[in-house]
C-alpha positions in Angstrom: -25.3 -4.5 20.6 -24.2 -3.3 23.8 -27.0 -4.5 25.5 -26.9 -8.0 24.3 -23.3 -7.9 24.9 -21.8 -11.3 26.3 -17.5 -10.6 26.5 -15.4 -13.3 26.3 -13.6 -15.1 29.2 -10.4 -13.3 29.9 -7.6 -15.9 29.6 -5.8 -16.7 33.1 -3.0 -14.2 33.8 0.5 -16.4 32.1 -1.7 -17.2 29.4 -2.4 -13.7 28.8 0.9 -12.2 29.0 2.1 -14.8 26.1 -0.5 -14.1 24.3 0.2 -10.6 24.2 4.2 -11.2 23.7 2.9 -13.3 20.1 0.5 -11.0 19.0 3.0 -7.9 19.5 5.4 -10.0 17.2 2.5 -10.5 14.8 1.8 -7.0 14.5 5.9 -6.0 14.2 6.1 -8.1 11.0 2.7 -6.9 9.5 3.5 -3.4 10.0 6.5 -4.2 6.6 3.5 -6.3 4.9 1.1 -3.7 5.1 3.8 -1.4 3.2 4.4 -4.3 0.3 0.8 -4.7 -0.2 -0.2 -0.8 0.2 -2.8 -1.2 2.5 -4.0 1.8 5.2 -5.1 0.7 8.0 -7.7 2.7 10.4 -8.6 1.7 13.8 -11.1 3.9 15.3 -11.5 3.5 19.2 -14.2 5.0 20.6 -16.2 3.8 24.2 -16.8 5.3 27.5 -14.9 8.0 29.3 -12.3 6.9 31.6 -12.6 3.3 29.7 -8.4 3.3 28.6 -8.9 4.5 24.8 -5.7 6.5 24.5 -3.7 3.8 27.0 -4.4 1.3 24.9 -3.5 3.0 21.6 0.1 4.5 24.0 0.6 0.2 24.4 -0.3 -0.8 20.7 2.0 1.8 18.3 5.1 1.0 20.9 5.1 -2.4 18.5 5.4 0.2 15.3 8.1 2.3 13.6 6.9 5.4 14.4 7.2 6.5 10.7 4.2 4.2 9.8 1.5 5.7 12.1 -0.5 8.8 12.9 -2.5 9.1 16.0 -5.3 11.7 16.0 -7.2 12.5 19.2 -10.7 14.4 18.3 -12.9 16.7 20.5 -15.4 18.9 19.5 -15.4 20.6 16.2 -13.6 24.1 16.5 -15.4 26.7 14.9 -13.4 26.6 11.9 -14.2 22.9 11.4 -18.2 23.6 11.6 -17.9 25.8 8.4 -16.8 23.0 6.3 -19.0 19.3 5.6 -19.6 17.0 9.3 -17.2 14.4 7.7 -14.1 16.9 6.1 -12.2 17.0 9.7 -12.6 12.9 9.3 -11.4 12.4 5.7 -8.9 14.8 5.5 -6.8 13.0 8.4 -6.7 9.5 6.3 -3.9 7.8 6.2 -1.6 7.1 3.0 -1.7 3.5 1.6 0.9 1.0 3.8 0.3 3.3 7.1 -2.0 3.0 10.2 -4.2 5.7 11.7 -5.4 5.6 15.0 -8.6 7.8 16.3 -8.9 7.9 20.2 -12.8 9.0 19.3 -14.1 10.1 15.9 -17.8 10.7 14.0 -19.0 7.8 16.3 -18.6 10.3 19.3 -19.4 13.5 17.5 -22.9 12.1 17.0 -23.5 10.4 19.9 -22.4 13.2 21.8 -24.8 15.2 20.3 -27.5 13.3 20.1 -27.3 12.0 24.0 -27.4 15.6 24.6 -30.8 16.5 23.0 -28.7 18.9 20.1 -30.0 16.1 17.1 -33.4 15.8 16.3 -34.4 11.8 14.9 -33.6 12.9 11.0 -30.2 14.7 11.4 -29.3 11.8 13.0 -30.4 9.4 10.2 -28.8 11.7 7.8 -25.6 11.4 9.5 -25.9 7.9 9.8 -26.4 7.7 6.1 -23.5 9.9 5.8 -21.1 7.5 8.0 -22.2 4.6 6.5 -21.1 6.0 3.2 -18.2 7.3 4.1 -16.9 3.9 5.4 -18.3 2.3 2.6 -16.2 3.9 0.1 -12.9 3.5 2.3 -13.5 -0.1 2.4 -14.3 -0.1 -1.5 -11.1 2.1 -2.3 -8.8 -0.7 -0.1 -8.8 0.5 3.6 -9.0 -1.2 6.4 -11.2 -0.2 8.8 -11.4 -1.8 12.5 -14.3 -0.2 14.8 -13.8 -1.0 18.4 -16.0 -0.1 21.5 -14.3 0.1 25.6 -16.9 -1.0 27.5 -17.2 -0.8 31.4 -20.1 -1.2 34.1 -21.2 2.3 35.1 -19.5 1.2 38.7 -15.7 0.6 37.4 -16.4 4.3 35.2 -17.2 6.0 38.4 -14.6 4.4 40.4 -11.8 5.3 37.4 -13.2 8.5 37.3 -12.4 9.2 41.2 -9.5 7.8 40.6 -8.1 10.1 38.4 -9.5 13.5 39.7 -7.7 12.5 43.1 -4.3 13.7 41.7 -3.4 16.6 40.8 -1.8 15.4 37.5 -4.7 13.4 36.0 -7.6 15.5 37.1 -7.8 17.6 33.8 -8.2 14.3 32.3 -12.0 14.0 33.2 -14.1 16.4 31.2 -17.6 17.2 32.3 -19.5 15.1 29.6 -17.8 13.0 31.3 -19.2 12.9 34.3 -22.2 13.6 32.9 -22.1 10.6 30.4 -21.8 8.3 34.1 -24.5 10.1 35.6 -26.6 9.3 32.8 -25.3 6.0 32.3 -28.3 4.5 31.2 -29.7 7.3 28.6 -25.9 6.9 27.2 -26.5 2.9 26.6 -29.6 4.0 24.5 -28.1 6.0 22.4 -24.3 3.9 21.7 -26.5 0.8 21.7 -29.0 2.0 18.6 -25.8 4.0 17.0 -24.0 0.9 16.8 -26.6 -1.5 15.8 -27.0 1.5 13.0 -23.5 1.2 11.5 -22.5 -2.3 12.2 -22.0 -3.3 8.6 -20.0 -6.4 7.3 -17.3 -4.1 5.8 -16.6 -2.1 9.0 -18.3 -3.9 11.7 -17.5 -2.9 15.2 -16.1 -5.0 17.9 -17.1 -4.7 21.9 -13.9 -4.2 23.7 -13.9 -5.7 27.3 -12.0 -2.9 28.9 -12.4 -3.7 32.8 -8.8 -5.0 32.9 -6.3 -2.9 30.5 -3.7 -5.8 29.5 -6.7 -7.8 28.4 -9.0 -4.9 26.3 -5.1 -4.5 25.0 -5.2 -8.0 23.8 -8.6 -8.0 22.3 -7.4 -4.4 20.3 -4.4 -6.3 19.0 -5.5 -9.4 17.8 -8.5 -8.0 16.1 -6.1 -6.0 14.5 -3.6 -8.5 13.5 -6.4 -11.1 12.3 -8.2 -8.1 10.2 -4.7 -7.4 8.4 -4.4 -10.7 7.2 -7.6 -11.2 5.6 -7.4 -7.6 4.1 -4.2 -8.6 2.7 -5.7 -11.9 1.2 -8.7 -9.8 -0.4 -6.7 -6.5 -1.7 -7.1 -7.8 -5.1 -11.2 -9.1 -5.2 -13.4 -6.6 -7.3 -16.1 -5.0 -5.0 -19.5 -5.4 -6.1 -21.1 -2.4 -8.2 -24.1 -0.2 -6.6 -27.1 0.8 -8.2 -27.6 4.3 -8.3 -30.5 5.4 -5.6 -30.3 9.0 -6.9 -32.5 10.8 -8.9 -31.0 11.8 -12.1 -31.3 14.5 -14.9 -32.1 13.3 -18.4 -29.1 15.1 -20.4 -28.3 15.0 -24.1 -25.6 13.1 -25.8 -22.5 15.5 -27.0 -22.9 14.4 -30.6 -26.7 16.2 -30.1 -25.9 19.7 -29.1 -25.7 21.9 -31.7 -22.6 24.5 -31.7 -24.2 27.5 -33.5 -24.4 29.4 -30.9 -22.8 32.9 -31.3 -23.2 36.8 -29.7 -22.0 39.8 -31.3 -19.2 41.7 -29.4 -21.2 44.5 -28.8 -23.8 42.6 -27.1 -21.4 40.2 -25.0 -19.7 43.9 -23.6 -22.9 45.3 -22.7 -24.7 41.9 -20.8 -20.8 40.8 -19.2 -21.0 43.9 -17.6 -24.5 43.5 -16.1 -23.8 40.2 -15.1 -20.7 40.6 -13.0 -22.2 43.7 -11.4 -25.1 41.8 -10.1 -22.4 38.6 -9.2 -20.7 40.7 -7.3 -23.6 41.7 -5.2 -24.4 38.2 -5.0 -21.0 37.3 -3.4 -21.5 39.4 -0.6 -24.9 37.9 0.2 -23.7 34.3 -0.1 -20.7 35.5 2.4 -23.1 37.4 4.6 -25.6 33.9 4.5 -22.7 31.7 5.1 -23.7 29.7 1.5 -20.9 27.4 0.5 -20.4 27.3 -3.5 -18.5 24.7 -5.1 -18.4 25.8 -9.0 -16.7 22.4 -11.4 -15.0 22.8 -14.7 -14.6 19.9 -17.7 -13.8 20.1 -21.2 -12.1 19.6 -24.2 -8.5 20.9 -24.0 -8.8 24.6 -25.6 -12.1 24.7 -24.8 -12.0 27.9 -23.3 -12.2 26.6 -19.4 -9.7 29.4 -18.4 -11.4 32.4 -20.2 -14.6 31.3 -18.8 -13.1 31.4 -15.5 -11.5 34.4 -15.6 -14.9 36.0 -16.2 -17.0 34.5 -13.1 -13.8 35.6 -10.7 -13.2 38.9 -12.6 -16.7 39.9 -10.3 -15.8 38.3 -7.3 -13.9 39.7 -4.5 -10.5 37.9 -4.2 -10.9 37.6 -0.4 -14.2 35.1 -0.6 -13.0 32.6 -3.6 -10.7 30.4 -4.8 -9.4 28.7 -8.3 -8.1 25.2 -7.8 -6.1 24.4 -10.9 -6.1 20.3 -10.8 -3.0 18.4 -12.6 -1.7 14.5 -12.2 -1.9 13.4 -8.3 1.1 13.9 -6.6 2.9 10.7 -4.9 1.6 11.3 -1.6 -2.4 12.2 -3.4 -2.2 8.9 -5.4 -1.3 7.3 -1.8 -4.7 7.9 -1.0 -8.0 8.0 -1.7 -9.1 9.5 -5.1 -11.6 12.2 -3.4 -9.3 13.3 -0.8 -7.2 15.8 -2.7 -11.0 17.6 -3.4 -12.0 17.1 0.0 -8.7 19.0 0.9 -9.7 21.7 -0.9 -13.8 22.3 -0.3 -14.4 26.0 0.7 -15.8 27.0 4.1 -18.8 28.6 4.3 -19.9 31.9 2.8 -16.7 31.0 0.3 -16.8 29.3 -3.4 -14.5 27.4 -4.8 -13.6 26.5 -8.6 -12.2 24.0 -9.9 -10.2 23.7 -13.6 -10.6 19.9 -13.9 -12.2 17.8 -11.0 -13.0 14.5 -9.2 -14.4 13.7 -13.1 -10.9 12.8 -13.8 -11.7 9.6 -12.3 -13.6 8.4 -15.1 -12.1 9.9 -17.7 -8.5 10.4 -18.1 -7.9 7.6 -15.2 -10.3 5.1 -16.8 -8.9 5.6 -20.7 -5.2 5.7 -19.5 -5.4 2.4 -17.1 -4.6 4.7 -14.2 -6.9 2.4 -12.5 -9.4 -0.7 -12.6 -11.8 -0.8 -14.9 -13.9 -2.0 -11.6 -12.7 1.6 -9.8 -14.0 3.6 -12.6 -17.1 1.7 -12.6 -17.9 2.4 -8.6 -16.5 6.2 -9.4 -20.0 7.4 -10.4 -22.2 5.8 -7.3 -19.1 7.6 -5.0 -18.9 10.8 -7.2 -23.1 11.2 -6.6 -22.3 10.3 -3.1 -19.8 12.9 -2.4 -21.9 15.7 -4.3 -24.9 14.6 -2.3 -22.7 15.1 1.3 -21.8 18.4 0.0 -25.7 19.4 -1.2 -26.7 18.2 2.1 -24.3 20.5 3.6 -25.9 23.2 1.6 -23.6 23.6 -0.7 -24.7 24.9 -4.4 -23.1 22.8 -7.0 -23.0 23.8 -10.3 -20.6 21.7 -13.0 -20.2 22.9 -16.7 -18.6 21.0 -19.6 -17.5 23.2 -22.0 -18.1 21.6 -25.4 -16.2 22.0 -28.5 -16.5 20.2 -31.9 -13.2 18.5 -33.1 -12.4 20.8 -35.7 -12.6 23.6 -33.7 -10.0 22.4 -31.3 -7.8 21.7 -34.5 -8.0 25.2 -34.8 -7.0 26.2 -31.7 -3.9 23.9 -31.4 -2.6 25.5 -34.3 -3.5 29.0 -33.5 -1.8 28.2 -30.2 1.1 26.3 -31.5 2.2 29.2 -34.0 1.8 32.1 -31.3 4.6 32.4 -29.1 2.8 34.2 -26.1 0.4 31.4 -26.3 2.7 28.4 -27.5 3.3 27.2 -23.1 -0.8 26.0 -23.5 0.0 23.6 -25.8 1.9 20.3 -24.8 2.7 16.9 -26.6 0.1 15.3 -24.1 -3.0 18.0 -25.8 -2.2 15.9 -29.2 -1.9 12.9 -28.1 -5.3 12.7 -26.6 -6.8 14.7 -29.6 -6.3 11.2 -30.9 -8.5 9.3 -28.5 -11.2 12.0 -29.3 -13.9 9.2 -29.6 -13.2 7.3 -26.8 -13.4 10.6 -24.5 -16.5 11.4 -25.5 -18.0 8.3 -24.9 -16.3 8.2 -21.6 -17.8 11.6 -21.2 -21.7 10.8 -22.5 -21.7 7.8 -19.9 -20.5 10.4 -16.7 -23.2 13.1 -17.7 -25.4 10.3 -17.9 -24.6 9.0 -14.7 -23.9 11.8 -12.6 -26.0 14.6 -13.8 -28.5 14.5 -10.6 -30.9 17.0 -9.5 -28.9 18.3 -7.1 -25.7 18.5 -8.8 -26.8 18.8 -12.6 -24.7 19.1 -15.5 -24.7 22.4 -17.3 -23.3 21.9 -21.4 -21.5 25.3 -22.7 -21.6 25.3 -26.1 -18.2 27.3 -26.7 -17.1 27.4 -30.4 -18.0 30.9 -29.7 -16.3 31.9 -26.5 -18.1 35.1 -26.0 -21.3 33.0 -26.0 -20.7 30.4 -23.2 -18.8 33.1 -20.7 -22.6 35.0 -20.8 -23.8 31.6 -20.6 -21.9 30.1 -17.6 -22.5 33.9 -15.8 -26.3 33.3 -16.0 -26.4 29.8 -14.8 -24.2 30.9 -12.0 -26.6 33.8 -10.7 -29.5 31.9 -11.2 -28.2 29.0 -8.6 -27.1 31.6 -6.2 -30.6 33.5 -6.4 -32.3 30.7 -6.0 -30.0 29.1 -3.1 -30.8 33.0 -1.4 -34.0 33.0 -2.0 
């Protein structure tokens, strides 16, 4: 792209400056339309060093309340950030719905960095691609915004800023050595921004080549890119987006209706093999730590399935230091504001950690879809984005391992009432259990189409059958050692 590049003619100087007076009052009125119609806005700026990135961003959020933006500067990951997924430090930053976020450099410069360095071999560098190109994909889907721009200047007018600012004392720390690297190797640098933005220009998020030479004019370019991108986002917010066909390979899995629930284990035995188990857990734990082996470990169910007992079992041999539960309720305000995935994102483990979750990202197309929480068309994209987020985190080297604790109806009955008529137990049932007892049928075929659809071989679906309790906390013990032998191995 860059190398094909032709800019357009900057405007004469009067004709600029009004210009830029009409576009600033363009933007000062969309800021309060953007709020009405709910719509996040993200304009990543990324370009050559010394190009005017972070002036131009100072210039553009002067023309916005200051409560409606966040600006986010990004260098290289800290060593913190490397223990968790390339994209986590990226999505955990976007913005709420009706608010801008500005990037002065994001994932476009993190690889590009890296790969005009010689630290990313050709298929880390696809599978980022791959990675990015998802990751926009799904903003874009869910209702974002996304604007992509590139500063561009001659290798001459880089050097000459780049003097410019080391001269003085107060702008000298301003010019990094990749930097001055980047203009010594000018050329290699073209290469590598030209391919990685051929390689995620995409209709949804395509990327515009910013003129930067003069800083009024890249400033005008910026902002009326900006305001013309608002206004057709606004005029599309409500089209449904076209539905993917799944490109992952799947696990055949069995229909609810088909698993038998006779399963049982005498108390003796479940004493003598829960005790075995969690030993050799626990020596597993310190492994994974030691091996820096994320684990993400997913709970579904019936309500009083036993989800919490069979919990309480896998943690009871972990040490406390290296895990955490992650109880999952209704979204809070400022969780529903965003996208559905970033509240898990938020909470993925760093390395050599696991993480469990009671209720997940599932919720999506269960309780959301059968309670109108959202569009029948956001439900249907949920298990293409749900395979695409487990695949990120595989590809991170994560171990994934997601049960559904299975129930029949009868045994749930028995439960409620058991529950309901012991007062130390009475706070685990609510009004909300027995109201979706009612819509028993209707969850499970909600729940036979997601195992379906998103029981791949990298994140498969694991059934417990847990009339008898006893018999699926053995269960889910063993199906958790095996994955972490196997991911040690």
């Amino acid at each position: 792209m860059i190398k094909n590049w032709v800019g357009a003619e900057k405007p004469q100087e009067e004709e600029l400056k009004e210009r830029l007076k009409a576009v600033e009052g363009r933007l000062a009125v969309q800021q309060m339309q953007i709020k009405e119609h709910k719509l996040p806005v993200i304009v990543l700026i990324e370009g050559w060093g010394a190009a005017g990135k972070g002036g131009t961003i100072g210039n553009i959020i002067r023309n916005i309340d200051p409560r409606f933006f966040k600006v986010v500067s990004y260098s290289e990951p800290t060593e913190e950030e490397r223990r968790r997924p390339f994209l986590y430090r990226y999505f955990v930053n976007i913005p709420e719905s009706g608010k801008f976020m500005f990037l002065d450099s994001g994932w476009a410069d993190e690889v590009t960095r890296l790969r005009i360095q010689g630290k990313m071999g050709e298929e880390e560098y696809n599978g980022r691609i791959d990675s990015i190109k998802r990751f926009e994909r799904q903003l874009t889907d869910n209702g974002y915004l996304v604007l992509k721009f590139f500063f561009n200047i001659s290798k001459k007018e880089q050097k000459k800023r780049l003097e410019a600012l080391e001269e003085k004392k107060d702008t000298a720390w301003r010019v990094s050595h990749y930097d001055k690297w980047q203009n010594k190797h000018y050329d290699d640098c073209v290469e590598v921004f030209d391919k990685y933005l051929n390689d995620t220009n995409v209709s949804g998020a395509p990327w515009y080549i910013i003129d930067a030479k003069d800083r009024k004019w890249a400033e005008l370019q910026v902002l009326e890119t900006m305001c013309s991108g608002i206004d057709i986002a606004m005029q599309n917010k409500s089209l449904a987006v076209p539905l993917l066909q799944n490109v992952f390979p799947l696990v055949k899995m069995p229909k609810l209706s088909e698993i038998p629930l006779d399963k049982v284990m005498t108390e003796e035995a479940y004493k003598t093999e829960l005790d075995e188990l969690q030993q050799r857990l626990n020596e597993l734990h310190y492994r994974l730590y030691r091996k820096k082996i994320p684990v993400i470990i997913a709970y579904e169910g019936w309500d009083a399935a036993g989800k919490g007992g069979n919990i309480k079992r896998i943690t009871g041999a972990l040490d406390p230091r290296g895990y955490e539960v992650h109880p999952i309720a209704s979204p809070e305000p400022h969780e529903k504001a965003r996208h559905y995935l970033w509240r898990f994102w938020n909470r993925l483990p760093k390395t050599g950690h696991i993480a469990i979750f009671d209720r997940t990202w599932y919720g999506r197309v269960m309780v959301e879809r059968l309670e109108g929480f959202c569009s029948t068309n956001d439900w249907q994209r949920a298990y293409n984005e749900i395979n695409e987020f487990e695949k990120e985190l595989s590809e991170w080297g994560a171990v994934i391992i997601k049960f559904w604790v299975q129930i029949d109806k009868d045994t749930q009955l028995q439960r409620f009432e058991e529950r309901q008529n012991t007062p130390e137990k009475r706070w685990k049932i609510t009004d909300e259990d027995w109201r979706n007892r009612e819509k028993w049928d209707a969850y499970e075929t909600a729940v036979n189409e997601m195992i379906q659809k998103t029981s791949t071989t990298y994140a498969p679906w694991h059934i417990l059958e847990s009339t008898d309790k006893k018999y699926a906390r053995i269960k889910a013990l063993k199906i958790v050692i095996e994955a972490l032998e196997e991911a040690l191995a």
